[in-house]
C-alpha positions as CSV (number, residue, x, y, z in Angstrom):
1,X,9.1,16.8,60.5
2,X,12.5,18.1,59.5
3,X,15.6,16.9,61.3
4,X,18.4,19.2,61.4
5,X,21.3,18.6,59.8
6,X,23.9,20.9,61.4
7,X,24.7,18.2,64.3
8,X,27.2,19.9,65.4
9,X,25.4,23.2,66.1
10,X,22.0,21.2,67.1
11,X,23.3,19.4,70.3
12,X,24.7,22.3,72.1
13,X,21.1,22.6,73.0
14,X,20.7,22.8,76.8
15,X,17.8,22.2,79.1
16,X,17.4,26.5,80.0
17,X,18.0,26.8,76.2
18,X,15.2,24.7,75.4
19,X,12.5,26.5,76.7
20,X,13.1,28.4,79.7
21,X,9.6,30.8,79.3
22,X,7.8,27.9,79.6
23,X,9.8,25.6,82.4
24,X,8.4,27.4,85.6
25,X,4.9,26.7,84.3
26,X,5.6,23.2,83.3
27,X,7.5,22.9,87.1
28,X,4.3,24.4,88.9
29,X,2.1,21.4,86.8
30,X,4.7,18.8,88.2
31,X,4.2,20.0,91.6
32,X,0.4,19.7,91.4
33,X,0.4,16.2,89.9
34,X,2.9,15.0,92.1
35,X,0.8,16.3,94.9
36,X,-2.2,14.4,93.5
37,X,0.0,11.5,94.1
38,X,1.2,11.9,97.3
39,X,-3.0,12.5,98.6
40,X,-3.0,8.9,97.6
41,X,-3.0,6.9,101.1
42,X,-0.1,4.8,101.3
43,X,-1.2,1.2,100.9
44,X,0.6,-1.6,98.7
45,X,-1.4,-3.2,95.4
46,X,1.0,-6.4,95.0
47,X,2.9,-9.1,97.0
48,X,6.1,-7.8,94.8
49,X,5.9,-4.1,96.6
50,X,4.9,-6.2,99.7
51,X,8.5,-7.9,99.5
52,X,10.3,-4.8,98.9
53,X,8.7,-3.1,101.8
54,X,10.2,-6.3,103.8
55,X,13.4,-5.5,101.8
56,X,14.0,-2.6,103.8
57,X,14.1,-4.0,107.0
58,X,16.1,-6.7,106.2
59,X,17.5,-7.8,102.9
60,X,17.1,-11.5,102.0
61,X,16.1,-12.9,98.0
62,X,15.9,-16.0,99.9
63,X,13.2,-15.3,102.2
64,X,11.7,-13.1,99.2
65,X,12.8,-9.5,100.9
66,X,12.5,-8.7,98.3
67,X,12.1,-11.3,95.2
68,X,14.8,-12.8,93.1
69,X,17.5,-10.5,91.7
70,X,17.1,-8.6,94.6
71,X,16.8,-5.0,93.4
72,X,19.3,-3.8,95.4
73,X,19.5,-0.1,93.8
74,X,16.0,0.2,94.8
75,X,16.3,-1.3,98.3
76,X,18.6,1.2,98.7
77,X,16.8,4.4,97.1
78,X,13.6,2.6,100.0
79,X,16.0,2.8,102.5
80,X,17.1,6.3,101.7
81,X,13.2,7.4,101.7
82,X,13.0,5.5,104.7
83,X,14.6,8.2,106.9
84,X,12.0,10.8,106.4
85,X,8.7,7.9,105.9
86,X,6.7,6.8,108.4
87,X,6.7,3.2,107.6
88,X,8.6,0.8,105.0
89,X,5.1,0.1,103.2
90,X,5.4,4.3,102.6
91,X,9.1,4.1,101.6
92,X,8.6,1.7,99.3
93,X,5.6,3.8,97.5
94,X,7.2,7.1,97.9
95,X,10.4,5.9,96.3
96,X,8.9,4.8,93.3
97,X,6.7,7.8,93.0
98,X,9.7,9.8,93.3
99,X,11.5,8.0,90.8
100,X,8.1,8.0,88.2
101,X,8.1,11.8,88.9
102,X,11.4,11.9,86.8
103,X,10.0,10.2,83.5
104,X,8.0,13.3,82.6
105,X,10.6,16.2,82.8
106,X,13.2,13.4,81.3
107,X,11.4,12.0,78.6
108,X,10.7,15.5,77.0
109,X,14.1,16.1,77.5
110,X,15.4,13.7,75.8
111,X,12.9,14.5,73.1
112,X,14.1,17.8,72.8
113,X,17.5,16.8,72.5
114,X,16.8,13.6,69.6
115,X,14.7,15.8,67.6
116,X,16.2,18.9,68.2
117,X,13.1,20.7,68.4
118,X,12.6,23.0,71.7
119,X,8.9,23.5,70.9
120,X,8.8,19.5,71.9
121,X,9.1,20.5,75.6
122,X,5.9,21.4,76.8
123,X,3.9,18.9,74.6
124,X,5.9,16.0,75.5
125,X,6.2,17.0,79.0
126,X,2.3,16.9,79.0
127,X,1.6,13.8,77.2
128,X,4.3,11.5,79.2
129,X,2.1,13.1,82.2
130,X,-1.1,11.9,80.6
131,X,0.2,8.7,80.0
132,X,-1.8,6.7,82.3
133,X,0.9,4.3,82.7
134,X,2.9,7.0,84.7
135,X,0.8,7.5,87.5
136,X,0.0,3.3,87.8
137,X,4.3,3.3,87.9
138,X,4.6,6.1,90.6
139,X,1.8,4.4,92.9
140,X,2.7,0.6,92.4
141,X,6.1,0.6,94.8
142,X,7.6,-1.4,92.4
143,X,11.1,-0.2,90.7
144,X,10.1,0.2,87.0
145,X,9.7,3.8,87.3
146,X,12.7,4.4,89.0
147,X,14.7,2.5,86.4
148,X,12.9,4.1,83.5
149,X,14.0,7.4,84.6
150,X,17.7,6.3,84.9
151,X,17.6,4.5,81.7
152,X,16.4,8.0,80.5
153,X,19.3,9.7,82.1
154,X,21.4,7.4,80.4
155,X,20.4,8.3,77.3
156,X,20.5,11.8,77.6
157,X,24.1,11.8,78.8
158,X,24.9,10.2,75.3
159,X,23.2,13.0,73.8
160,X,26.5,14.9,75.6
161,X,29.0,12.6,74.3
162,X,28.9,11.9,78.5
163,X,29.7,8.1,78.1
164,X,30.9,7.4,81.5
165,X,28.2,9.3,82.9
166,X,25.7,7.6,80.2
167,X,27.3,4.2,81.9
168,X,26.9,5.2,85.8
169,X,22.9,6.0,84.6
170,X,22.7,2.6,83.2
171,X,24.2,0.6,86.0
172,X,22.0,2.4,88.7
173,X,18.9,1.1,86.0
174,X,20.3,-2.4,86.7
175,X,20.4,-2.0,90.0
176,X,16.9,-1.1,90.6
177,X,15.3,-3.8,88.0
178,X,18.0,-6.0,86.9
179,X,15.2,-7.1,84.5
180,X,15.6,-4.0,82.0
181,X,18.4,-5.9,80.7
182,X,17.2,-5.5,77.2
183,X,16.6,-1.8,77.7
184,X,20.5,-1.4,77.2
185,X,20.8,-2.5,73.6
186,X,19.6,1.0,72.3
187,X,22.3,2.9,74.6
188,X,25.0,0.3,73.5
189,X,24.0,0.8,69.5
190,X,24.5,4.4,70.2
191,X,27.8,4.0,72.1
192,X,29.3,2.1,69.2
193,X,28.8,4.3,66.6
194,X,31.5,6.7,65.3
195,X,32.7,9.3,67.4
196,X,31.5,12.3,65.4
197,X,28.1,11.1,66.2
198,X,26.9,13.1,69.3
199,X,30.0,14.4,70.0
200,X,31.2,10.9,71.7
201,X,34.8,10.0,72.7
202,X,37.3,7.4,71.4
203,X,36.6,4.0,73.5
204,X,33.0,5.6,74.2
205,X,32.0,1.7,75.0
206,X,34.8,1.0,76.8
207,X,34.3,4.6,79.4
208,X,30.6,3.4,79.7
209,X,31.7,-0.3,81.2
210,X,33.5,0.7,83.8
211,X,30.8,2.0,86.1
212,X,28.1,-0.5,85.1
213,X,31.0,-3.2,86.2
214,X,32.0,-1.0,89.4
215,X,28.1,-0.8,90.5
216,X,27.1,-4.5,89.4
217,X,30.0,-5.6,92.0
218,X,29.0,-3.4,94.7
219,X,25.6,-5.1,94.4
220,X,26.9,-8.8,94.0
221,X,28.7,-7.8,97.5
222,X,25.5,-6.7,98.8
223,X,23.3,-9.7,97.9
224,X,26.3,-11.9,98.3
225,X,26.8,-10.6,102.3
226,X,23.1,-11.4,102.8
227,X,22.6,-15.0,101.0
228,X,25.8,-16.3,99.8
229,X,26.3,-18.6,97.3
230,X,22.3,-19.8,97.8
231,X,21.2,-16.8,95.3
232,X,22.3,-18.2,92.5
233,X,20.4,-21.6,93.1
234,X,17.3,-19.2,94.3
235,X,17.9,-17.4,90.7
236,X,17.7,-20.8,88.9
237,X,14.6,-21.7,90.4
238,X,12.8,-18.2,90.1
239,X,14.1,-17.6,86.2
240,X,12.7,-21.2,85.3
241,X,9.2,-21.0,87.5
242,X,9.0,-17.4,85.5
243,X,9.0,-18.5,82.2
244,X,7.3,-22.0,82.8
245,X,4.9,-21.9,85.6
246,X,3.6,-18.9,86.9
247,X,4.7,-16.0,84.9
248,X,2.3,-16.3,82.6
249,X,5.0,-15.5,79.3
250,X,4.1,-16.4,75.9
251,X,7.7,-17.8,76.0
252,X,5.8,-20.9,77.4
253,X,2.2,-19.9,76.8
254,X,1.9,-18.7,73.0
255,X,-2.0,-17.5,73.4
256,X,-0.6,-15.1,75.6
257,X,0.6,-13.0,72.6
258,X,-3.6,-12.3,72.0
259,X,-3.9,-11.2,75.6
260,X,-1.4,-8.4,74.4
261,X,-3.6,-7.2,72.1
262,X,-6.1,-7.3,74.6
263,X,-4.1,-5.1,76.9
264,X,-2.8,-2.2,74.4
265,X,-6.6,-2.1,73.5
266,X,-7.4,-1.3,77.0
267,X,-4.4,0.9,77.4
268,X,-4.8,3.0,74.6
269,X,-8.1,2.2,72.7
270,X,-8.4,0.1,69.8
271,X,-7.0,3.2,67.5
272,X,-3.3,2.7,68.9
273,X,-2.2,1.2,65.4
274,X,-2.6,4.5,63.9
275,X,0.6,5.7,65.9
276,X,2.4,3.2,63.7
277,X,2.6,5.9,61.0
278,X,4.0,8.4,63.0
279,X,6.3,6.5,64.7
280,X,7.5,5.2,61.0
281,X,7.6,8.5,59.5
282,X,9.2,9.8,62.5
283,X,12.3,7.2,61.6
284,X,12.4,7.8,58.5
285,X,13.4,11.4,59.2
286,X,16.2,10.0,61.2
287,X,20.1,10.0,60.0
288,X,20.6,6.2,59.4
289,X,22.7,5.9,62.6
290,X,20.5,7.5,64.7
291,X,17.5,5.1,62.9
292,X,19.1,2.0,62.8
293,X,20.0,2.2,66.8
294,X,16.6,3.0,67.4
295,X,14.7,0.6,65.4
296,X,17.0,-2.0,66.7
297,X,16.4,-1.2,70.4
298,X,12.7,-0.7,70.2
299,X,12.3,-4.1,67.9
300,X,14.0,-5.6,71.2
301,X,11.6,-4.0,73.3
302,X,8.8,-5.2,71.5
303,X,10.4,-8.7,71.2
304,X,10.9,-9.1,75.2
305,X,7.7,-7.5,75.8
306,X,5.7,-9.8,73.7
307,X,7.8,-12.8,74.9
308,X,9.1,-12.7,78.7
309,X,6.7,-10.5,80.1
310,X,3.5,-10.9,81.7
311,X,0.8,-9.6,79.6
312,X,-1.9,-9.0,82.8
313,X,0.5,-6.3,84.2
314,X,-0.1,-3.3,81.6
315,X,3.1,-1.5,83.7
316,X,5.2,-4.3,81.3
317,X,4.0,-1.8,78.0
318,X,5.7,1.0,79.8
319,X,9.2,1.3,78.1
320,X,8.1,0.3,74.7
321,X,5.0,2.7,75.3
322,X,7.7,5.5,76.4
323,X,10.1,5.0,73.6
324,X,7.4,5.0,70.9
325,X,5.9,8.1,72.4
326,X,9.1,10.2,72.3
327,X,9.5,8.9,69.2
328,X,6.4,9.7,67.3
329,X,6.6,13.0,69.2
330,X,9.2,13.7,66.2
331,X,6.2,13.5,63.4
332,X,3.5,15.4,65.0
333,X,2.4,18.4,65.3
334,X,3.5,19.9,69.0
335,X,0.0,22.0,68.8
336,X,-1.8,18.8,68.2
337,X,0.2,16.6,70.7
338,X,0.0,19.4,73.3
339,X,-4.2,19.3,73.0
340,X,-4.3,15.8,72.9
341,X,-1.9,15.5,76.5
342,X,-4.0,18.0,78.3
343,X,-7.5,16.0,77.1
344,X,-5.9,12.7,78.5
345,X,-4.1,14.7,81.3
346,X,-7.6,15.6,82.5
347,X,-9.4,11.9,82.4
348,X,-6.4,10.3,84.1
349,X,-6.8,12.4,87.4
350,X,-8.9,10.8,89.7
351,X,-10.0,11.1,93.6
352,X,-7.3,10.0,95.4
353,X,-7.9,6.6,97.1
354,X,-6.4,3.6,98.8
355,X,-5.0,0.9,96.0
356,X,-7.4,-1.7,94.6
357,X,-6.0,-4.7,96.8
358,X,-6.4,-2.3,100.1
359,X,-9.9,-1.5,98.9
360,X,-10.9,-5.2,98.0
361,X,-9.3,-6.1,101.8
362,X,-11.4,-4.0,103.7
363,X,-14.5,-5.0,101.6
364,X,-13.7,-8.4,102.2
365,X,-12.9,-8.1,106.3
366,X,-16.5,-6.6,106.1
367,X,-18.7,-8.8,104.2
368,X,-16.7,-12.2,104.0
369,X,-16.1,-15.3,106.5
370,X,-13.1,-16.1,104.8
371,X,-10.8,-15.3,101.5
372,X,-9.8,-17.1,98.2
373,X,-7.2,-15.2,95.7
374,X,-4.6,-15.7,93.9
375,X,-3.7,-12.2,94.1
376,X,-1.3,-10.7,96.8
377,X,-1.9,-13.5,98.7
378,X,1.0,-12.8,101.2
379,X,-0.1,-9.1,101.4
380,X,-3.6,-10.2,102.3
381,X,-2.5,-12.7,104.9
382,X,-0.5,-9.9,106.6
383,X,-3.0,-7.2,106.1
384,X,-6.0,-8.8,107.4
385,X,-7.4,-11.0,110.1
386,X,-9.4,-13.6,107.9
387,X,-8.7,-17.1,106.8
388,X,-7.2,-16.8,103.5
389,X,-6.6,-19.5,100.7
390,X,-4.5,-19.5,97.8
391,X,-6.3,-20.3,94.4
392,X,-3.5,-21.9,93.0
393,X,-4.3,-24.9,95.2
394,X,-7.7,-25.7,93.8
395,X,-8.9,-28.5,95.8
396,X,-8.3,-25.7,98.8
397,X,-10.1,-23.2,97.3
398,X,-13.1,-25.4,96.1
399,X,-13.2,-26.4,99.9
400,X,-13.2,-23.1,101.2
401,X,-15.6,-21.6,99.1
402,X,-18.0,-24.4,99.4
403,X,-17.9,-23.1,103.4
404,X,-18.5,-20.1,102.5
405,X,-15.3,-18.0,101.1
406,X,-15.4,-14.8,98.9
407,X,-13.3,-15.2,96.2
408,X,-11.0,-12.3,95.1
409,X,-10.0,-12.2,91.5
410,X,-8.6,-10.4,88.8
411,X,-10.6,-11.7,86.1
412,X,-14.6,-11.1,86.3
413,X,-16.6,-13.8,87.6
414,X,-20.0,-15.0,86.6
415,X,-22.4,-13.7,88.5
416,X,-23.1,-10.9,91.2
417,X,-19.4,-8.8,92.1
418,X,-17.9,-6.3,94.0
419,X,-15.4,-4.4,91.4
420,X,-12.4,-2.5,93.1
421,X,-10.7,-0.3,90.6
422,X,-8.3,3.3,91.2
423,X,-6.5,4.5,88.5
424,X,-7.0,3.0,84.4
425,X,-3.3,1.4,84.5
426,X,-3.9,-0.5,87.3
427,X,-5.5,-4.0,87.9
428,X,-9.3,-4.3,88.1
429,X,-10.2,-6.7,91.1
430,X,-13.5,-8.6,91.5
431,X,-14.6,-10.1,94.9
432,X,-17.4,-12.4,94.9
433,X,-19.2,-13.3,98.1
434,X,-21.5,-16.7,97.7
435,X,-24.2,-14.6,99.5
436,X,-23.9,-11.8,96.9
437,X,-27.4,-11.7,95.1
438,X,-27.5,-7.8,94.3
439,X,-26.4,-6.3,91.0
440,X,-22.4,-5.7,90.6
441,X,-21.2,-2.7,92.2
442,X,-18.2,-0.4,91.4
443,X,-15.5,0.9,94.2
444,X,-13.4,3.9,92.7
């Protein structure tokens, strides 16, 4: 891959220019997949999108509605949704599948505009389709997707020289997942480098603040109206429980780092070290500005991937996974990465079907006296009419299962099980009924 070095001429660029022949085609596949999507029936996977859905009928981090920061951007985008959708549980799932829809169209965007290479559209459009971490993103009802797709904004307003517009991006990011913190040390490199570099002004930094510190205080008023001074004590508490007790981060746990392994084998076969060599050739190819803001902000990625998240949620790969894609893009073939995208396009699609949790529920309501889990706990207390027992309590679940519980779990247990799966990103769930004697059978 050969970058070009007329800069200058390069970045005038623009979306039609790109590849306008092949834009209505690539709109019409959007539509379809985003149709798949919305088959799906709306029902909630976690006791996170649970919260949120609670978070848009009345805001409270203190009464986890949602959980601690808050998210207010995407309380707000749920509450927008919420004017057309039947239900919170729907707003909550059709605002994040709106936001996920964005990554695709953006991410090759971006692509086209860091490479400078318009033959990149179509082929990175298709593979951040195939990615099966997008679809898992659009129907979790969580914010990542949303705030990938701003982040992704941001970035391609730099490629404009837009810094305040590459700031207002980022702060809407932070407000819908406070937590992508880290994803801002890539747009930051970028905004301190020289101004001939993307065409950026004087002060670029200092134009890109101003929003980010004019949102972050709406927010702060937001929460601040709803909880008051207790949200930073709430924020103390939730932070350390995160990192100690039941986040499950190699931070405190340093055999987690192997379940990471574990996880990008699943999510993209054993073979994924082989994109290593595009991804470094891709770098290299890179003025050093451009590479050294890059490989500093994905290093971070990878740093607070491995470290502070929680490696049994493969949505936690997706920026490093969307970065490194976009970035290899750069070394491959677009023939090559185009056939590849349309094989994975084809295995990710599936029947659309209620989310693994909903399934497991309704399994359970029919088969079992009584529930044990440690997953969605809340979400199955609400969503069901049987006795149900958190795990983390063991002496309550021993008890309950000794008279007779199923147990719902994420890991597989020993012995004769129900296994509840929907799409390859998402969680695999197991329920195990005491009375279960027949082989293991598989819900998709």
């Amino acid at each position: 891959m050969i970058y070009r070095r007329d800069l200058a001429r390069g970045l005038q660029l623009s979306w039609p220019e790109a590849n306008w022949s092949i834009a209505p085609m690539l709109a019409l596949l959007q539509l379809v997949w985003m149709g798949w999507l919305f088959a799906h029936p709306i029902s909630l996977d976690s006791d996170d999108a649970l919260n949120f859905a609670h978070g848009v009928v009345r805001f409270s981090v203190l009464e986890f509605s949602p959980h601690f920061p808050g998210y207010p951007g995407f309380i707000a985008l749920a509450r927008l949704v919420a004017l057309v959708a039947p239900s919170p549980d729907a707003a909550v799932q059709w605002a994040a599948l709106l936001g996920s829809a964005a990554i695709p169209p953006l991410g090759a965007w971006f692509g086209v505009r860091l490479w400078q290479q318009s033959r990149l559209l179509a082929p990175l459009w298709l593979a951040l389709l195939a990615l099966p971490l997008t679809p898992a993103l659009a129907l979790s009802g969580l914010s990542d997707g949303p705030a990938l797709a701003a982040w992704l904004g941001a970035l391609i307003a730099l490629s404009y020289g837009r810094a305040a517009g590459s700031g207002l991006w980022l702060a809407l990011m932070l407000a819908l997942r406070p937590s992508y913190a880290p994803l801002l040390v890539l747009p930051m490199w970028l905004l301190c480098l020289p101004p001939a570099h993307w065409h950026l002004p004087r002060r670029a930094l200092l134009r890109a603040l101003w929003p980010i510190a004019l949102v972050g205080g709406v927010c702060l008023a937001f929460i601040w109206q709803a909880d008051g001074a207790a949200y930073f004590s709430e924020g103390m508490r939730f932070t350390s429980g995160h990192f100690t007790l039941w986040g499950n981060t190699a931070s405190h746990h340093a055999s987690r780092l192997l379940s990471w392994l574990s996880q990008a084998n699943s999510q993209f076969s054993w073979l994924w070290p082989l994109l290593l060599w595009p991804l470094w050739r891709a770098a290299c190819a890179l003025p050093p500005p451009l590479r050294r803001a890059l490989l500093a902000g994905w290093l971070v990625l990878l740093g607070w991937t491995l470290w502070g998240q929680n490696p049994d949620n493969a949505r936690h790969l997706a920026p490093l996974a969307l970065l490194s894609l976009i970035l290899a893009a750069g070394a491959v073939r677009p023939l090559l990465l185009a056939a590849g995208a349309l094989a994975g396009l084809l295995t990710t699609l599936s029947s659309p079907a209620p989310s693994p949790t909903a399934q497991a529920l309704t399994l359970a309501e029919q088969y079992c006296p009584a529930l044990v889990t440690n997953w969605g706990v809340r979400l199955a207390r609400e969503t069901t009419r049987l006795p149900v027992t958190d795990a983390w309590y063991t002496a309550d679940a021993v008890l309950a299962q000794a008279h007779g519980a199923c147990r719902l779990t994420r890991t597989r247990p020993v012995g004769a099980a129900w296994k509840v799966s929907r799409l390859h990103s998402e969680p695999e769930l197991w329920l195990q009924s005491p009375q279960a004697t027949a082989a293991s059978v598989t819900l998709q």
